[in-house]
C-alpha positions as CSV (number, residue, x, y, z in Angstrom):
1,X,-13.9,11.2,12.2
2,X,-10.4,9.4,11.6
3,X,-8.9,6.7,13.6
4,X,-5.4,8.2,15.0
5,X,-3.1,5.9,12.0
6,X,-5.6,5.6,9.7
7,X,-3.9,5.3,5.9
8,X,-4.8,4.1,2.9
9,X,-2.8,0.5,1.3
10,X,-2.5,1.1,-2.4
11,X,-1.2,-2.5,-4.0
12,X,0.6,-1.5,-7.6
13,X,1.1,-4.6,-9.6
14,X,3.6,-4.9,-11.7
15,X,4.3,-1.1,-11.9
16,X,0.5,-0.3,-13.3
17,X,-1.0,2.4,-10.9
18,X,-4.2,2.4,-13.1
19,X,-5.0,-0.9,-11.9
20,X,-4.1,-0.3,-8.1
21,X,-5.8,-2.2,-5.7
22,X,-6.7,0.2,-2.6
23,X,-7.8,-0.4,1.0
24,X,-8.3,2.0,3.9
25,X,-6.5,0.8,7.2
26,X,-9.0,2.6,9.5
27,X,-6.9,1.1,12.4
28,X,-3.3,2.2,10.9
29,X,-2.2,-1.6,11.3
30,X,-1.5,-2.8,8.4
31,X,2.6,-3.2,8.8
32,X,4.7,-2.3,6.1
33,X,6.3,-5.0,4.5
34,X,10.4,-5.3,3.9
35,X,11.6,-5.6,0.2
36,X,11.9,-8.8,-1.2
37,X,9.4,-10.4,1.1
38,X,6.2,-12.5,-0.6
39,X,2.3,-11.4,-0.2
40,X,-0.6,-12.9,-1.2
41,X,-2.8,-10.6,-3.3
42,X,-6.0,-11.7,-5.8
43,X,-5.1,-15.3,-5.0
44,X,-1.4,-15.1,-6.1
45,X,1.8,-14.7,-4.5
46,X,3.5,-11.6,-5.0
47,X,7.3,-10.2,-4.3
48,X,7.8,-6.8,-2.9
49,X,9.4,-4.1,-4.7
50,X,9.7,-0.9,-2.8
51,X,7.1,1.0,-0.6
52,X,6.7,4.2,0.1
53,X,5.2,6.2,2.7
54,X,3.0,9.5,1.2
55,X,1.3,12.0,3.5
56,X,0.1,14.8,1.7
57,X,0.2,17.8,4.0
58,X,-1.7,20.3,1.8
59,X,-5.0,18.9,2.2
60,X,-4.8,18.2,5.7
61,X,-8.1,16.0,5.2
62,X,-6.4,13.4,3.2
63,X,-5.3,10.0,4.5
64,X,-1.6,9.1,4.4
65,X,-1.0,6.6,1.5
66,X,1.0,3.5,2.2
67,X,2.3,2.1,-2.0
68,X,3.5,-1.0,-2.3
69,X,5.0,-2.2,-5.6
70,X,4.5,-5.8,-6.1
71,X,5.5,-7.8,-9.2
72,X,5.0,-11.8,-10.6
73,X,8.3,-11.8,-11.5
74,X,10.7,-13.5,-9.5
């Protein structure tokens, strides 16, 4: 059983997706952050580059996907 909002966080670092960090946000909480703003990630600091919002409507079992592109480059 899902929890109504429930998505998956995928963290891409420094435009890698094989090395994606992902986390399932059972309770859909997890806010989505603006551009440019800094996170915390793996015990560094991290700016935002884009996210993106995927919901994949052909397999109507599979979690919405929330990316967010971070990079060490400021």
């Amino acid at each position: 059983m899902s929890a109504v909002g429930a998505k998956e966080v995928m963290f891409i670092y420094n435009g890698n997706e094989g090395t994606a960090d992902v986390e399932f946000d059972a309770q859909g909480s997890y806010p989505v952050p603006p551009d440019g703003s800094i996170l915390r990630r793996i015990g560094r600091q991290w700016k935002v580059t884009r996210t993106t919002f995927q919901s994949e409507a052909a397999e109507p079992r599979t979690n919405p996907v929330l990316k967010i592109n971070l990079t060490d480059q400021f």
